[in-house]
BASE-486217 format. One line per field, with one value per atom (N, C-alpha, C, O): x, z, y; residue number from 1; atom name. Coordinates in Angstrom, 1 decimal. Atoms other than C-alpha are relative to their C-alpha. Example, Ala and Ser with C-alpha at 12.3 -4.5 7.8 and 13.67 -1.06 7.14 Angstrom:
<recs>
east = 0.9:12.3:0.9:1.9:-0.9:13.7:-0.8:-0.3;
up = 0.0:7.8:0.0:0.7:0.0:7.1:0.8:0.9;
north = -1.2:-4.5:1.2:1.2:-1.1:-1.1:1.1:2.2;
num = 1:1:1:1:2:2:2:2;
atome = N:CA:C:O:N:CA:C:O;
</recs>
This chain:
<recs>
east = 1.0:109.8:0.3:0.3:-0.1:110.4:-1.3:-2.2:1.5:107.7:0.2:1.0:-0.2:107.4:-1.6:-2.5:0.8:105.3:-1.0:-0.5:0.6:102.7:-0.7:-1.2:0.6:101.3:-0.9:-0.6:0.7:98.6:0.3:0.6:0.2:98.6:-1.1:-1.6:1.2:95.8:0.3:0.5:0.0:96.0:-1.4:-1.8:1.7:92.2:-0.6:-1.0:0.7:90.6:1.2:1.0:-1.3:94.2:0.3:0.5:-0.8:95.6:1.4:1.6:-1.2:98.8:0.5:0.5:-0.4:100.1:1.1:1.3:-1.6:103.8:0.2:-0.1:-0.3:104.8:1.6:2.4:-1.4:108.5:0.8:0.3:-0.8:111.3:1.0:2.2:-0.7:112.7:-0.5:-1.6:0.4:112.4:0.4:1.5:-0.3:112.1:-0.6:-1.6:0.3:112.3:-0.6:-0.1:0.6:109.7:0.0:0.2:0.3:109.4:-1.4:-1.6:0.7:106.0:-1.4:-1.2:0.8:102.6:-0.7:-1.3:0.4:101.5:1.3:1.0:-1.4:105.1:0.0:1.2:-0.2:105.1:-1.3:-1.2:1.1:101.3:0.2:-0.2:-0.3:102.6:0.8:0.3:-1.3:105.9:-0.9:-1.1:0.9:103.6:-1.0:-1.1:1.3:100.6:1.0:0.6:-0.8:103.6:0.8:1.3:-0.9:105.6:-0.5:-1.7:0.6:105.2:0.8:1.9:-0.9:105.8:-1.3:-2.5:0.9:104.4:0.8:1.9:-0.6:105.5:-0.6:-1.7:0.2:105.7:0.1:1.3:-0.2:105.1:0.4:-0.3:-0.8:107.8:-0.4:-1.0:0.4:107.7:0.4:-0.2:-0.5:109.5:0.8:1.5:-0.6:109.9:-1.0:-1.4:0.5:108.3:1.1:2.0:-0.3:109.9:-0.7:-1.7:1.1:108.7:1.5:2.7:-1.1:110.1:-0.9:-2.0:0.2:110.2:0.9:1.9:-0.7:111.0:1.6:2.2:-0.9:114.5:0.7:1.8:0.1:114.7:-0.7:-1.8:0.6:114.1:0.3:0.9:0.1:113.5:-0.3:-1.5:0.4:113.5:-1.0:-1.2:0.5:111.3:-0.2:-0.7:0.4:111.3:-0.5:-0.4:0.1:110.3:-1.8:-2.4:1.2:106.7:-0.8:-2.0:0.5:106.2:0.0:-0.5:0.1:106.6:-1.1:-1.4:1.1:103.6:-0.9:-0.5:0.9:100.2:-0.8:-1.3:0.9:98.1:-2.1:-2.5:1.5:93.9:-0.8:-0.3:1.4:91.1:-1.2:-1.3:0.9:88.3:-0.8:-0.2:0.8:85.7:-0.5:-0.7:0.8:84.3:-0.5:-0.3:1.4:80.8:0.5:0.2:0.0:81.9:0.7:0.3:-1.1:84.6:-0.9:-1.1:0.7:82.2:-1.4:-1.7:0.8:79.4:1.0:0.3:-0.6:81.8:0.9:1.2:-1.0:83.9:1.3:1.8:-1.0:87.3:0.3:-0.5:0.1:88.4:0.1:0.4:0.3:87.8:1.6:2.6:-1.7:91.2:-0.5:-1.7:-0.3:92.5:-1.5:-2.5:0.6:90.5:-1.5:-2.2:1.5:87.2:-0.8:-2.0:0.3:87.2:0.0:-1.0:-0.2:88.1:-1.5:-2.2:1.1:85.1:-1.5:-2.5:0.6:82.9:-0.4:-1.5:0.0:83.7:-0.7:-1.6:0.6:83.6:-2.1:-2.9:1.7:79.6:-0.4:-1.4:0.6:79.1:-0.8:-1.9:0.7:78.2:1.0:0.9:-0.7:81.1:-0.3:0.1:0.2:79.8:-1.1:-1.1:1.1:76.7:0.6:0.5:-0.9:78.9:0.8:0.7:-0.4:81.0:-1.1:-1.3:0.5:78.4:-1.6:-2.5:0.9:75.7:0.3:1.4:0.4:74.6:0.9:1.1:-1.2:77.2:1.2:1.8:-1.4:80.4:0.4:1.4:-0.3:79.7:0.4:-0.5:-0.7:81.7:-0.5:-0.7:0.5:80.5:1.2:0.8:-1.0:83.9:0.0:0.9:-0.2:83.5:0.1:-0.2:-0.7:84.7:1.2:1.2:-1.4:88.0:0.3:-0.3:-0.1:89.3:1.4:2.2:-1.4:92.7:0.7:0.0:-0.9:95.1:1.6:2.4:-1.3:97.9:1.1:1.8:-0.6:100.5:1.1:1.2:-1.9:104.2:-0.5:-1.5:-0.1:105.1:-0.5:-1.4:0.0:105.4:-1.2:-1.4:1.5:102.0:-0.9:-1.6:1.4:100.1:0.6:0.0:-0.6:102.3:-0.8:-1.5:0.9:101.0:-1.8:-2.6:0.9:97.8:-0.9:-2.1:0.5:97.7:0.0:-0.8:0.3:98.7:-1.0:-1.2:0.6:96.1:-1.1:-1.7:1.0:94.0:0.3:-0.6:-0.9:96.8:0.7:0.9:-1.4:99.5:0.9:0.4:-1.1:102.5:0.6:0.9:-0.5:103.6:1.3:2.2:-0.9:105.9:1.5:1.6:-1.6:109.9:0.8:1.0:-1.5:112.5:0.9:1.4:-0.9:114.4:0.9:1.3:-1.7:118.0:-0.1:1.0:0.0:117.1:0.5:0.7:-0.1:117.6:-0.5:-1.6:0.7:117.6:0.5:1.0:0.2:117.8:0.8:0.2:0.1:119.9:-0.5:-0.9:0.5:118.8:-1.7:-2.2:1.5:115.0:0.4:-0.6:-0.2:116.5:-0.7:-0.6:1.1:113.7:-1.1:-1.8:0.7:111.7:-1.4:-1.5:1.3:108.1:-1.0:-1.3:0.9:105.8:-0.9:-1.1:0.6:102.8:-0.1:0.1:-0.4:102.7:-1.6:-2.8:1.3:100.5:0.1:1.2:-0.2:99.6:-0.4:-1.2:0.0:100.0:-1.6:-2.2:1.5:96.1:0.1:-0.5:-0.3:97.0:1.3:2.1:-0.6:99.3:-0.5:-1.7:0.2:99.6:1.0:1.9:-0.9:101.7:0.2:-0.4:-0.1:102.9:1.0:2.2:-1.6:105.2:0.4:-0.3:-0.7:107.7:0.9:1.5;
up = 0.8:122.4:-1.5:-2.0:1.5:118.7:-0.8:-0.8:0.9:116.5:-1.4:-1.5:2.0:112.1:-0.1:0.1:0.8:110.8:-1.3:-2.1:1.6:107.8:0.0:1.1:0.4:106.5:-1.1:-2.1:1.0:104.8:-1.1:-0.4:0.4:102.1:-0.9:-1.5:1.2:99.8:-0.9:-0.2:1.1:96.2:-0.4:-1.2:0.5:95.6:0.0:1.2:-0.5:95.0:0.2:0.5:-0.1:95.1:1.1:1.6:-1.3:98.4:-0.3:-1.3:0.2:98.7:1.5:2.3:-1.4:101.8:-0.2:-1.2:0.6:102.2:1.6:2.6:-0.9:105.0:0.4:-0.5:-0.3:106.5:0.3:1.0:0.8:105.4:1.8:1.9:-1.2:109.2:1.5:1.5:-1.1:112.7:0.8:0.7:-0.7:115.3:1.5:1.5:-1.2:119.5:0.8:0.9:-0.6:121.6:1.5:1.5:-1.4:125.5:0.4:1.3:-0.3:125.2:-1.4:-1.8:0.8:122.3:0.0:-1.0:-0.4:123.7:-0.8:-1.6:0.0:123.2:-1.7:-1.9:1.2:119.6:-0.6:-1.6:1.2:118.5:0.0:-0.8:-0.4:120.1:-1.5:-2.3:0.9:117.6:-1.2:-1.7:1.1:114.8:-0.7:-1.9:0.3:115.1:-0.3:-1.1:0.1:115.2:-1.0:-1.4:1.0:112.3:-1.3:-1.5:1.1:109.2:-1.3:-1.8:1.2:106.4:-1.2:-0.9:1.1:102.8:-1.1:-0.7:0.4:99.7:-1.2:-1.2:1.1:96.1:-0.9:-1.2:0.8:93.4:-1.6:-2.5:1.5:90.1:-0.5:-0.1:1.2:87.3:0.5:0.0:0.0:88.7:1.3:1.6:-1.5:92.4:1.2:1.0:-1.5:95.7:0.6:0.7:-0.7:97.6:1.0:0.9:-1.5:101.5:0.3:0.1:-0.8:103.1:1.5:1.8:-1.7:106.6:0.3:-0.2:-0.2:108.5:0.2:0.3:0.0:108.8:-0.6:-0.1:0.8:106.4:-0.7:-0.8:1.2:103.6:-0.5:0.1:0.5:101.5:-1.4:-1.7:1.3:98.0:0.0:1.2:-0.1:97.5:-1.5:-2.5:1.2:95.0:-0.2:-1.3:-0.7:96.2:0.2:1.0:-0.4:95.6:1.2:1.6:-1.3:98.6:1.1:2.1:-1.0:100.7:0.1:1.1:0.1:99.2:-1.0:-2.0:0.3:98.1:-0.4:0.4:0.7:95.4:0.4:0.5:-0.1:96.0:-0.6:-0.4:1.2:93.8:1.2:2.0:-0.1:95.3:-1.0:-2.1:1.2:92.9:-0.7:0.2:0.4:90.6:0.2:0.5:-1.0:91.7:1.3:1.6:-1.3:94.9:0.1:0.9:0.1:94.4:-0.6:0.0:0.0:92.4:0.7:0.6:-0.7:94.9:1.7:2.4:-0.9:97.7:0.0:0.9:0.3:96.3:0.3:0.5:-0.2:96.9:1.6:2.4:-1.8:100.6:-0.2:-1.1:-0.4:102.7:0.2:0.5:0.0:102.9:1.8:2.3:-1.4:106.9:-0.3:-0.6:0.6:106.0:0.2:1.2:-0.1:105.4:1.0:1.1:-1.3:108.3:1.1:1.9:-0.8:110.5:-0.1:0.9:0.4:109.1:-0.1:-0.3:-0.3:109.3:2.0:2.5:-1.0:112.9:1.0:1.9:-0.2:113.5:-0.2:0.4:0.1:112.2:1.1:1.8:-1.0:114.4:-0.8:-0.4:0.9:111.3:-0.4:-1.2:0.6:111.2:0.3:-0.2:-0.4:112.8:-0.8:-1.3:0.9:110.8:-1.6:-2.2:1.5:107.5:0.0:-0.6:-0.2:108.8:-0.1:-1.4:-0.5:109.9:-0.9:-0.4:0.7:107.2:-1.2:-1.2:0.9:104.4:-1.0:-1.7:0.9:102.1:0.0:-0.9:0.2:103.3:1.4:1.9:-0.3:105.1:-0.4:-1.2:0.6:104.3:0.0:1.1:-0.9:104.1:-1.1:-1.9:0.7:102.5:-1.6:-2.0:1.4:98.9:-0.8:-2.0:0.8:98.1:-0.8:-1.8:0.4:97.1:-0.7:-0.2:1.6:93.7:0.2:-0.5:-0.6:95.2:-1.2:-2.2:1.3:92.6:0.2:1.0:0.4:91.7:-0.4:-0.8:0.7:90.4:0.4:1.6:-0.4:90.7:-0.2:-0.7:0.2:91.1:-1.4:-1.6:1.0:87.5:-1.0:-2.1:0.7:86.3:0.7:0.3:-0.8:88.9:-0.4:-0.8:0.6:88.0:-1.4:-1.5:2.0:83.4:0.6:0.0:-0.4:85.7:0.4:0.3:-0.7:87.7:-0.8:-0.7:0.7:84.5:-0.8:-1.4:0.9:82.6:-0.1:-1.0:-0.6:84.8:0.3:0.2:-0.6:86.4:-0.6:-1.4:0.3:85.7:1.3:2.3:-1.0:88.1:0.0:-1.0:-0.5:89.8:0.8:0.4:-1.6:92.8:-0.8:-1.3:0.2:92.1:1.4:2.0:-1.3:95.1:-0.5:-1.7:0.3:95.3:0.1:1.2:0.8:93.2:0.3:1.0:0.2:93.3:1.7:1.8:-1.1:96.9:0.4:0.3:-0.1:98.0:-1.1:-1.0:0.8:94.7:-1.6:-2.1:1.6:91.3:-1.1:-2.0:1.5:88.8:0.0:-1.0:0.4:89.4:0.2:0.0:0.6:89.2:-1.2:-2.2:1.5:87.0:0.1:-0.9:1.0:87.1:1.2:2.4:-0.8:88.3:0.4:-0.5:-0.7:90.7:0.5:0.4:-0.3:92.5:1.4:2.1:-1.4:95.6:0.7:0.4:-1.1:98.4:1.3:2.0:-1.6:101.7:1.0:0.7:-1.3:105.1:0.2:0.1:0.1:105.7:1.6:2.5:-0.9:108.4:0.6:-0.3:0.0:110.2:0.8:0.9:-0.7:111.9:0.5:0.0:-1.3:114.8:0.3:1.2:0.0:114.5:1.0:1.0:-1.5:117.5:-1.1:-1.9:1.0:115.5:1.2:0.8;
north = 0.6:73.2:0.3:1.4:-0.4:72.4:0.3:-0.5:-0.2:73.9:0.6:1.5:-0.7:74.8:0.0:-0.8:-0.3:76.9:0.4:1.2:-0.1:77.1:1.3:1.6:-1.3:80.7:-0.2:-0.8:-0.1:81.2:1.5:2.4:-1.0:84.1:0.0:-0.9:-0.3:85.8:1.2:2.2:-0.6:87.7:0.2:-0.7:0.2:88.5:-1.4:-1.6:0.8:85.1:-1.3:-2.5:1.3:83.0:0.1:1.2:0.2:81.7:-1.0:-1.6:1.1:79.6:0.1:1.1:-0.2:78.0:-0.4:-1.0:-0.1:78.0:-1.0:-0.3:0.3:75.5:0.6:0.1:-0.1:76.9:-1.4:-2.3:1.1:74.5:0.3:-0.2:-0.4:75.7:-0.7:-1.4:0.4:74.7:1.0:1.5:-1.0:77.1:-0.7:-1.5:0.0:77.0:1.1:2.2:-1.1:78.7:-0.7:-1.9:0.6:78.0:-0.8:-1.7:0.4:77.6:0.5:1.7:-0.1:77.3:1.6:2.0:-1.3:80.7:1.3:2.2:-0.7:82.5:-0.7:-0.5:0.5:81.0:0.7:1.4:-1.0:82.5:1.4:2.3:-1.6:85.7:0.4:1.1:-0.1:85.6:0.2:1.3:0.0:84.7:1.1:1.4:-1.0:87.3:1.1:1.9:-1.3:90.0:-0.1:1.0:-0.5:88.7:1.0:1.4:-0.6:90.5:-0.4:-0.1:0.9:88.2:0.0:0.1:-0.2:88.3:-0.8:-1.1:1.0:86.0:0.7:1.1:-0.1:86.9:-0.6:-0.7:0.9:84.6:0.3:0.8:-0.5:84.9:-1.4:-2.3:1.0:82.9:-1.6:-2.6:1.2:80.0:-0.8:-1.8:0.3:80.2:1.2:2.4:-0.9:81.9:0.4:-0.4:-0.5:84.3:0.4:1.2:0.0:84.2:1.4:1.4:-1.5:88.2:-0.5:-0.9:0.0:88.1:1.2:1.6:-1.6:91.7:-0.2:0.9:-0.1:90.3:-1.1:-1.5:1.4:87.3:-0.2:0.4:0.3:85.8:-2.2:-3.1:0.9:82.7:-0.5:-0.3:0.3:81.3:-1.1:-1.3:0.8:78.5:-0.4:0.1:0.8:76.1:-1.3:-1.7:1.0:72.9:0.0:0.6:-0.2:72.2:-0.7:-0.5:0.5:70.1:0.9:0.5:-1.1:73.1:1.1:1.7:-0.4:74.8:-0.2:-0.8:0.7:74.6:1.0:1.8:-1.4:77.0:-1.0:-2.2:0.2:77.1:1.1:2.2:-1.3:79.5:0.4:-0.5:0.2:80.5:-0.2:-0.1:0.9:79.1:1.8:2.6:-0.8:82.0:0.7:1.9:-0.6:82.1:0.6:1.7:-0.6:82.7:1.1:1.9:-1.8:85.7:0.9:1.9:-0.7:87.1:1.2:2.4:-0.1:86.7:0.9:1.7:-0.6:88.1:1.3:2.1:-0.9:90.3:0.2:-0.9:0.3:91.3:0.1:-0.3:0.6:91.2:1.4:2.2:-1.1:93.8:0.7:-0.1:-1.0:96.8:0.0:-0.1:-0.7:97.5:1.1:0.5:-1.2:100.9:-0.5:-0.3:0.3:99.4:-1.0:-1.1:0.8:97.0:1.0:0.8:-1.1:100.1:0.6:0.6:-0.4:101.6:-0.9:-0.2:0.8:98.9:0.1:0.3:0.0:98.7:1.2:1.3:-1.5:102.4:0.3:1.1:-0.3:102.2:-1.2:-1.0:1.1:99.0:-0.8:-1.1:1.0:96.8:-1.2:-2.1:1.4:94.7:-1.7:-2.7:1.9:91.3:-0.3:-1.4:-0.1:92.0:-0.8:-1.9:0.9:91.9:-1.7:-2.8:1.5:89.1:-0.8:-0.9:0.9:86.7:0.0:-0.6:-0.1:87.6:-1.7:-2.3:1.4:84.2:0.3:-0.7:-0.3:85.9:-0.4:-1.0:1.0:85.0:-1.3:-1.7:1.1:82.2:-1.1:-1.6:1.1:79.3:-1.5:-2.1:1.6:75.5:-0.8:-1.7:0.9:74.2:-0.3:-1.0:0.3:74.0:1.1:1.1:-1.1:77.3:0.0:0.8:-0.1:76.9:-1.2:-2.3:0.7:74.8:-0.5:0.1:0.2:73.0:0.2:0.5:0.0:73.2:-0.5:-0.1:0.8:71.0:0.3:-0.7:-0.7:73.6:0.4:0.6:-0.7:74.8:1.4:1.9:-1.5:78.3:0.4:1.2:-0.4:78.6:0.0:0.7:0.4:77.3:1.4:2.3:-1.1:79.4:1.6:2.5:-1.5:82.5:0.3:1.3:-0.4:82.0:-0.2:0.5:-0.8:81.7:1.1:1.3:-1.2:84.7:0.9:1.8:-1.0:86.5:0.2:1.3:0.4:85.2:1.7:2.3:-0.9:88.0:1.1:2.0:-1.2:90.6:-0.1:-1.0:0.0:91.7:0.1:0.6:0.0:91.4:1.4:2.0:-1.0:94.1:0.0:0.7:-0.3:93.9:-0.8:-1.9:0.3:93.7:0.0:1.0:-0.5:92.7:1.3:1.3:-0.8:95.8:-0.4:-0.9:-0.3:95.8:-1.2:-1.4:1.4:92.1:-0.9:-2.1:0.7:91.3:-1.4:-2.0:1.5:88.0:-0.8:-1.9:1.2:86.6:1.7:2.6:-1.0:88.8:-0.6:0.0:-0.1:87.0:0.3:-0.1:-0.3:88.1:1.6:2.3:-1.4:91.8:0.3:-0.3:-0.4:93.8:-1.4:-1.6:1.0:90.7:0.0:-0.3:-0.5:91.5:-1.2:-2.0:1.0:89.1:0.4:1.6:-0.4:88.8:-0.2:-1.3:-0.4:90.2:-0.7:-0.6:0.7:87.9:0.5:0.7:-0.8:89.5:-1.1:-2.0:1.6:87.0:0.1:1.2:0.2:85.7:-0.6:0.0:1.0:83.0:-0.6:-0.8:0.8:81.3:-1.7:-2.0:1.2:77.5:-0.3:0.3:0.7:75.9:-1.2:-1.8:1.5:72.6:-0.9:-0.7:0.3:70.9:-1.1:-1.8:1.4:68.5:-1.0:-2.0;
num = 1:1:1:1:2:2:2:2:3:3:3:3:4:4:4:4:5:5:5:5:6:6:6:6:7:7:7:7:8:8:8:8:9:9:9:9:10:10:10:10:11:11:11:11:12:12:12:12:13:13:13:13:14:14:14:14:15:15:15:15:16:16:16:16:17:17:17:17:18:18:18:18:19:19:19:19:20:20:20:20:21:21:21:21:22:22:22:22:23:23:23:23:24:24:24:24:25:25:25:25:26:26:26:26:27:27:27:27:28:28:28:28:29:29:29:29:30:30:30:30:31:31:31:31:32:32:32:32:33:33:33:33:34:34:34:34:35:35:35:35:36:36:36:36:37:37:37:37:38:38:38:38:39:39:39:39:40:40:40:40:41:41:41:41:42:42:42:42:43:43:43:43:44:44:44:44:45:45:45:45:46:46:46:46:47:47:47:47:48:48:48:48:49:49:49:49:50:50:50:50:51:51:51:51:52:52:52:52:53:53:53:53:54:54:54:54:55:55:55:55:56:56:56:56:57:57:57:57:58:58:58:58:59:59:59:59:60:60:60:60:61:61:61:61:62:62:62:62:63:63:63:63:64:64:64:64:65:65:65:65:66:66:66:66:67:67:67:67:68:68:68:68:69:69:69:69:70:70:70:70:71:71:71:71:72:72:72:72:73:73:73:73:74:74:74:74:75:75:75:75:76:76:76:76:77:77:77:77:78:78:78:78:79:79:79:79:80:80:80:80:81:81:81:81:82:82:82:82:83:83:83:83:84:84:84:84:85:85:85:85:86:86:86:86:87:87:87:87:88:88:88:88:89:89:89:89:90:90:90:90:91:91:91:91:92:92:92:92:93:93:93:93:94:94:94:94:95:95:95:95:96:96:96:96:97:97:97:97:98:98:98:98:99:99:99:99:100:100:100:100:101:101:101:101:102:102:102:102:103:103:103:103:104:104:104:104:105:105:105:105:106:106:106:106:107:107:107:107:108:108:108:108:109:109:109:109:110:110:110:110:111:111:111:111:112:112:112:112:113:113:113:113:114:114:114:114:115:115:115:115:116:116:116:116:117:117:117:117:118:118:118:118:119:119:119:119:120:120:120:120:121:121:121:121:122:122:122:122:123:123:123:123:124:124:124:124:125:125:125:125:126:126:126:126:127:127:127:127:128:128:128:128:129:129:129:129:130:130:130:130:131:131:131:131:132:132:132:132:133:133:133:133:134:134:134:134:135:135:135:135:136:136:136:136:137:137:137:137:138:138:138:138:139:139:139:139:140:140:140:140:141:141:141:141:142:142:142:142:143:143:143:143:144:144:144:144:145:145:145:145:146:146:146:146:147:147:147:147:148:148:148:148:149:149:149:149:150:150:150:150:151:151:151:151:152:152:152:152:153:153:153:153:154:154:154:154:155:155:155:155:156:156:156:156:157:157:157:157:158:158:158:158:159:159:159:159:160:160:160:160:161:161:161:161:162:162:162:162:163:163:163:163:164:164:164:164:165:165:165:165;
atome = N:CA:C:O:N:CA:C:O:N:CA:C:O:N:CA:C:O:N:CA:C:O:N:CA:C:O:N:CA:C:O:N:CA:C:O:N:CA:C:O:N:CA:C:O:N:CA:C:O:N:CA:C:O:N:CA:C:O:N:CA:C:O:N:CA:C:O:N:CA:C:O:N:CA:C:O:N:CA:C:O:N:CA:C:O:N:CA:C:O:N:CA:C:O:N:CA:C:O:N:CA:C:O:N:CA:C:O:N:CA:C:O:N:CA:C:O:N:CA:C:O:N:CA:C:O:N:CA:C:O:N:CA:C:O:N:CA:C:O:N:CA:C:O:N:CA:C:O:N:CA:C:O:N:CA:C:O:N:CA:C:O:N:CA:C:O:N:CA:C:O:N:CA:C:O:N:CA:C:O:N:CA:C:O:N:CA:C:O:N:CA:C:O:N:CA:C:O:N:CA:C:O:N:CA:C:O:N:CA:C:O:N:CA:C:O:N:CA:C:O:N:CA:C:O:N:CA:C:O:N:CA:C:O:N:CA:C:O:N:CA:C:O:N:CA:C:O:N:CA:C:O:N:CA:C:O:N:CA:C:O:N:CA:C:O:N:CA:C:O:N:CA:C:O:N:CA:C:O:N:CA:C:O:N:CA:C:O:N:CA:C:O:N:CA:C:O:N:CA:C:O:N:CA:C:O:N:CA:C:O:N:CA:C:O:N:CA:C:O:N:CA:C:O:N:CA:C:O:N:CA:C:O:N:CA:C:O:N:CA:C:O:N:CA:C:O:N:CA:C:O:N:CA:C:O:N:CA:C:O:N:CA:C:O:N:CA:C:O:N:CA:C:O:N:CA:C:O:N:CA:C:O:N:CA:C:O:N:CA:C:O:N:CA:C:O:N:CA:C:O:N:CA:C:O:N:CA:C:O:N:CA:C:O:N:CA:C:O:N:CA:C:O:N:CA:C:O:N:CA:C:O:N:CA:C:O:N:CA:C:O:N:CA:C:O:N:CA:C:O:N:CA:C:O:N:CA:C:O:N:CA:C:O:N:CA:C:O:N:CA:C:O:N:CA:C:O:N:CA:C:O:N:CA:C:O:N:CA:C:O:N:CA:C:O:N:CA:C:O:N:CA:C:O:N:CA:C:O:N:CA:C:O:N:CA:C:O:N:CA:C:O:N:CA:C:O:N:CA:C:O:N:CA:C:O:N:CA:C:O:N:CA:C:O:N:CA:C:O:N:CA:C:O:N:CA:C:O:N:CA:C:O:N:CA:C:O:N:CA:C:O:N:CA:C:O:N:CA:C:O:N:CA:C:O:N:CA:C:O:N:CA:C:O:N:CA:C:O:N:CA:C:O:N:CA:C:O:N:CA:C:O:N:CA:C:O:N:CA:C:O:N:CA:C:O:N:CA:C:O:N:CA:C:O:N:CA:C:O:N:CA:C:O:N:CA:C:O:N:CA:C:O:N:CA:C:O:N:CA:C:O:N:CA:C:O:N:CA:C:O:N:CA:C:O:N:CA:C:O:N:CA:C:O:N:CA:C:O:N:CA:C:O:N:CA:C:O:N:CA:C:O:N:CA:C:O:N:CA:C:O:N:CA:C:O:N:CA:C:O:N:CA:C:O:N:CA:C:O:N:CA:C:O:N:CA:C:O:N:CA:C:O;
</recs>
């Protein structure tokens, strides 16, 4: 079965979804969300391109039909705060208040959270700095030398999706 998949990632209130430019075979839609929930892939955005790490692969991306920046609106990051750490969901759990927090009038969603945005790597990058600063360097430039020294911002995987082609 041929199937490509899209990941979601999140930076505080920024998401970007990165469709893979790949096609991969699974035997079966089960055996493909397995592969998925276990990868451990994360995407840094430099001034003028995405890098997708995968635990044994990689990818540049420049191509903005392949992904897609979104905001949460303001008000609502404000009103929500920043996402919860591993750590504080564990602890959540541990007291027996996490479905509480989940499923409280706070972060329930009715779709008009998020501010689509129209933007290349490079735009949303002089935006992210507007607020952060970039942190995260490929080490001795892996993957890519000319971003050697050259600092991005690091997005942690949120989601994936499963598409049969």
């Amino acid at each position: 079965m041929r199937l490509g998949f899209s990941f979601g990632f999140q930076l505080n209130e920024w998401e970007v979804e990165i469709e893979i430019p790949r096609e991969y075979r699974f035997r079966s839609d089960r055996e493909a969300r397995i592969a998925c929930r276990e990868m451990n892939v994360e995407a840094i955005v430099f001034p003028n391109q995405i890098a997708v790490l995968f635990e044994r692969d990689y990818m540049m991306l420049e191509d903005r039909e392949l992904y897609h920046f979104r905001k949460l609106k303001d008000e609502v990051y404000e009103k929500c705060g920043a996402l919860l750490t591993p750590e504080e969901v564990s602890e959540l759990i541990e007291k027996g208040t996490l479905e509480e927090v989940l499923f409280s009038d706070k972060y329930m969603p009715d779709g008009t959270e998020y501010l689509e945005l129209d933007v290349s790597a490079e735009e949303a990058y002089k935006m992210l700095r507007e607020k952060y600063e970039p942190r995260y360097e490929l080490p001795f430039g892996f993957c890519c030398p000319a971003l050697k020294g050259v600092k991005g911002f690091h997005f942690e995987s949120l989601y994936y999706e499963i598409k049969r082609i």
